[in-house]
KOLSEBA-921143 format. One record per residue (C-alpha): x, y, z. Coordinates in steps of 0.05 Angstrom, whole numbers, padded with zeros to 5 digits, always signed. Last residue first. Example, Ala and Ser with C-alpha at 12.3 -4.5 7.8 and 13.67 -1.06 7.14 Angstrom:
KOLSEBA-921143
+00273-00021+00143;+00246-00090+00156;
end
This chain:
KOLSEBA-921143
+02057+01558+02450;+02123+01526+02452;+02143+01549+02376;+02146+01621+02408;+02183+01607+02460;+02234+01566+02416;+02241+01635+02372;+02256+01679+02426;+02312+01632+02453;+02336+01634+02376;+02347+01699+02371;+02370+01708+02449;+02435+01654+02431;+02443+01684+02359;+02448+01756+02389;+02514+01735+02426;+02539+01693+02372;+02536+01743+02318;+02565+01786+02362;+02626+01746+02377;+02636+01734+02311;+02630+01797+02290;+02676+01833+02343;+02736+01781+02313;+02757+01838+02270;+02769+01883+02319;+02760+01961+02291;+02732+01951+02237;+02685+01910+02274;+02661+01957+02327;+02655+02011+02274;+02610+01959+02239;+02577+01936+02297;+02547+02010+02321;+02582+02041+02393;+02527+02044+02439;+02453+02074+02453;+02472+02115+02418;+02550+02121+02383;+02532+02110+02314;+02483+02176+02313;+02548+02221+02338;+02580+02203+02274;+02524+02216+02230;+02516+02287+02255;+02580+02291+02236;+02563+02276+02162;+02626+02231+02141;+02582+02167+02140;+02522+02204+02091;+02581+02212+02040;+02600+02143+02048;+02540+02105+02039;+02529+02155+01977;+02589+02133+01950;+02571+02062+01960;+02512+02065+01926;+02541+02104+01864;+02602+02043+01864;+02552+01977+01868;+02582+01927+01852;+02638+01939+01899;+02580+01938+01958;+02589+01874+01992;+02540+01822+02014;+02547+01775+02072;+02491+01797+02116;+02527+01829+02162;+02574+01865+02102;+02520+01904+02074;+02518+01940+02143;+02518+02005+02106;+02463+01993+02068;+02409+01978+02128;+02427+02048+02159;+02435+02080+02093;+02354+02075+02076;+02310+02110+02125;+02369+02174+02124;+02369+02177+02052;+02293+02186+02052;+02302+02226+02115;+02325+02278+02066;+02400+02300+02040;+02386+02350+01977;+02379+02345+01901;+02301+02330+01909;+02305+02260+01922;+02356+02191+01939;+02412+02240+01941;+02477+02253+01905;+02441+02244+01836;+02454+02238+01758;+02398+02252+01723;+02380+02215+01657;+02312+02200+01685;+02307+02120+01689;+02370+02100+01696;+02396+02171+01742;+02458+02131+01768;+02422+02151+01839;+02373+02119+01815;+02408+02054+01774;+02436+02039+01848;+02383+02044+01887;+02341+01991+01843;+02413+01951+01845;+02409+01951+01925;+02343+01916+01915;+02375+01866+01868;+02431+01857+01916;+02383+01839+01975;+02336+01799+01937;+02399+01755+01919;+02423+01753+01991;+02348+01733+02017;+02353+01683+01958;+02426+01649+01967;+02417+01647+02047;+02349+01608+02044;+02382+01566+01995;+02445+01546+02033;+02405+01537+02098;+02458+01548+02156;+02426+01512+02211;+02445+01549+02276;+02410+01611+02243;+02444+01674+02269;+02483+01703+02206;+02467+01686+02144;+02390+01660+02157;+02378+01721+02202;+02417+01770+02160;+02394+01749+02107;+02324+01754+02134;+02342+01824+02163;+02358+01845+02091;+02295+01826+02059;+02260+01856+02117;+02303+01929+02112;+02310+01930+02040;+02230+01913+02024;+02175+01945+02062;+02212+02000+02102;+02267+02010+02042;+02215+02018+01991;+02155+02056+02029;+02211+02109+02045;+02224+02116+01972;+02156+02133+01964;+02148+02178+02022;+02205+02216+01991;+02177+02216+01926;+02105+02242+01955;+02147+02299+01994;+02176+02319+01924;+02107+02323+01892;+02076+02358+01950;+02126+02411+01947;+02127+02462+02008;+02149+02414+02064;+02197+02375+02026;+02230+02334+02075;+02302+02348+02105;+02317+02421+02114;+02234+02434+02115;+02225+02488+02154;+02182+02462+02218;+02231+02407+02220;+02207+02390+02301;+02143+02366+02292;+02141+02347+02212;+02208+02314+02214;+02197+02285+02284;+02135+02260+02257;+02161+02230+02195;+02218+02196+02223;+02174+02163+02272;+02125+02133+02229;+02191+02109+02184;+02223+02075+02247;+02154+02042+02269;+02124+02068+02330;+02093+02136+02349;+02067+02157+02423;+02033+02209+02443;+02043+02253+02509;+02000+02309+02524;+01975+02369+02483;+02003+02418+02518;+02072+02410+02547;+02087+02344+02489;+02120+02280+02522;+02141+02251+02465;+02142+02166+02463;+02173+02145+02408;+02184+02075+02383;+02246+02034+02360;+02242+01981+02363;+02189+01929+02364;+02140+01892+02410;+02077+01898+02359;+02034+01932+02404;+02093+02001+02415;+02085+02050+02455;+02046+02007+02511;+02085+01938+02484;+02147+01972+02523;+02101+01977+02587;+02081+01907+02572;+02147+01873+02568;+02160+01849+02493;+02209+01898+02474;+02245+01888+02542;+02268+01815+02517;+02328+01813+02563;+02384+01793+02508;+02336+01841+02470;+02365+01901+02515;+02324+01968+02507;+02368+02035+02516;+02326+02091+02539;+02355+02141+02502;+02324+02229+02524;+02328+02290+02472;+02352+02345+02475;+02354+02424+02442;+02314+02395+02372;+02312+02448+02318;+02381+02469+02342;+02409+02452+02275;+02453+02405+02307;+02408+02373+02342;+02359+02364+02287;+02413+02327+02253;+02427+02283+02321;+02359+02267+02319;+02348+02250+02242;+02407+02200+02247;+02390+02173+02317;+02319+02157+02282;+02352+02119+02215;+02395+02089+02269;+02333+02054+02308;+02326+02020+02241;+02395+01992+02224;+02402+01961+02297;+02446+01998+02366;+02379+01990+02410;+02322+02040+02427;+02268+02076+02464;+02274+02143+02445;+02236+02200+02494;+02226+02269+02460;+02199+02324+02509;+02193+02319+02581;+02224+02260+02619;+02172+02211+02644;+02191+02146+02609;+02266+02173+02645;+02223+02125+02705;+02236+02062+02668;+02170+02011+02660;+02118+01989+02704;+02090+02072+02696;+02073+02043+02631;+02026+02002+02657;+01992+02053+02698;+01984+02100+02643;+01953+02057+02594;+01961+02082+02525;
end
């Protein structure tokens, strides 16, 4: 990291221990989920939001692009007492250090069974590389895109499904004849945590759950944790609670973020 470049960028950037740079999205969530968890446990007394606003493109300033090259959220910077501040970036990086840095038991990874740890990573590596960018092209094409592509919206919600159906026939216990509550091990892990943030907003990229009853369930039953609850409300109130609530909040969101989605995209076609 360069440390006058970042200095460019919010002075909280300085705060000791955990710093969270972050939007309301499905990934920053699997974070805010593990946070608020840790929180709760006392594993993890505070922790500091720095809210990041796409409309303004701060993920691709170049203090942001110091924690994180790739102009993403969210990323981590923590401002260790004796070993100095590291960063980490990508949501399922960053789950696994806080888990490993600040989970020093083990409530949600498997710290003393390899085999269960290598599951979790596993299932990690599923959502990362294919729910959460198969999803966030439906929700691109579904949602934002001026042009609304019938085929481009048919396969990304098609993937989608089938990927939720791969979830589905786990927790079903398809392949093992078990039964399950939780994505491993019998107990709630950042696993479950990497993967329920994309699920539960189904419904923003036009698919519903009803096919789906175990999956749904298990949407739920993460939903009602109350560490859950607090985790929807940073850096804002989440869209789905926001649209339950007023069901003309999608449209207007989808409008909002359309306008910046596609302002981002002409730049990039300019150069």
């Amino acid at each position: 990291m360069n440390a006058d470049v970042l200095k460019t960028g919010p002075k909280e950037l300085e705060n000791p221990g955990v710093v969270l740079l972050l939007a309301q999205t499905p990934n920053a969530g699997k974070v805010t989920y593990l946070t608020e968890e840790l929180k709760a446990l006392g594993k993890l007394d505070s922790y500091t939001v720095i809210p990041i606003s796409f409309a303004k493109n701060e993920q691709k300033s170049a203090w942001f692009e110091q924690l994180n090259a790739n102009g993403r959220m969210p990323a981590l910077l923590d401002n260790r007492p004796t070993k100095g501040p590291i960063r980490v970036f990508e949501s399922v990086s960053i789950l696994l250090y806080l888990a490993k840095t600040y989970d020093t038991d083990g409530a949600f990874w498997f710290k003393d069974d390899d085999d269960l740890q290598t599951e979790l990573v596993s299932w990690c590596a599923f959502t990362h590389g294919g729910v959460g960018p198969m999803q966030g092209q439906c929700n691109f094409f579904y949602r934002y895109s001026p042009e609304k592509i019938p085929l481009a919206i048919k396969r990304y919600q098609d993937e989608t499904k089938r990927l939720y159906g791969v979830l589905e026939a786990h927790l079903a216990g398809k392949h093992d004849g078990q039964e399950k509550e939780w994505l491993v091990g019998g107990k709630y892990s950042i696993a479950d945590m990497n993967a329920q943030p994309w699920v539960r907003m189904a419904v923003w990229a036009g698919v519903e759950l009803d096919e789906f009853p175990r999956l749904s369930a298990w949407v739920d039953r993460i939903e009602q944790r109350p560490a859950t609850q607090e985790a929807l409300k940073i850096p804002e109130q989440d869209k789905l609670s926001q649209m339950k609530a007023d069901p003309e909040a999608a449209d207007r969101m989808a409008k909002a973020a359309s306008k910046w989605i596609m302002q981002g995209q002409d730049k990039k076609e300019d150069k």
